[in-house]
C-alpha positions, 0 to 999 in steps of 0.5 A: 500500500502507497499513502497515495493509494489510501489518499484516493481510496480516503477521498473516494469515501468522501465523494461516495458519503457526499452523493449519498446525502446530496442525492447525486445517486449518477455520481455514487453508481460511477463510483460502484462496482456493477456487482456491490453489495450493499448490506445494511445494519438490518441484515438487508442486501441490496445489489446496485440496481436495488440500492439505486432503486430505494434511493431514487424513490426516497426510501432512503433518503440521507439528511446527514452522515459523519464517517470517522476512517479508523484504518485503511488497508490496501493488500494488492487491487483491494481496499479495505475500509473500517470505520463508522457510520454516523447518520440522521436518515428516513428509511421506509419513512421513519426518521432514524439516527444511525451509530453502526461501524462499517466495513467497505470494500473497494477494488481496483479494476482496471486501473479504476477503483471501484465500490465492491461491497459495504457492511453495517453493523449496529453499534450497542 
């Protein structure tokens, strides 16, 4: 792993958290992977296509998220995210805050990083 491979991969969480509360959901599927796989704190899984899909009828719907980075690894074309999830959102119409800790996977494909998968898990 280079600093600058963490740097990309760290600027990268940022635009990917950025689309999600401003609803550029364009901008977060050029940043994912055909194949991701979005698991939520609930033990749902959504694909890109189901995610987008929620997020473009307003059953996710994000006010505000905070992402604290605890670690970064990079082992060859995959990037390893630990960190948290801190958000006000309305999913299904109820309000909600959220405290989970998060993993997300990026993966470099063809010289492009890519969002491969996310896991969120309720902080207790």
């Amino acid at each position: 792993m280079t600093a600058d491979d963490a740097e990309i991969i760290r600027e990268l969480e940022e635009r990917r958290f950025g689309a999600m509360t401003a609803g550029d959901f364009d901008s977060f599927a050029e940043l994912a992977h055909p194949d991701l796989a979005y698991t939520h704190s609930s033990g749902s899984l959504d694909t890109l296509d189901s995610y987008l899909a929620k997020c473009e009828n307003g059953y996710y719907v994000y006010h505000r998220i905070d992402h604290p980075i605890e670690r970064i690894s990079i082992v060859g074309d995959t990037a390893v995210v630990i960190g948290e999830m801190l958000a006000d959102m309305t999913a299904g119409g109820v309000r909600r805050q959220l405290g989970n800790r998060s993993i997300a996977v990026w993966s470099r494909v063809d010289g492009t990083w890519k969002f491969l998968a996310y896991q969120a898990t309720a902080k207790r």
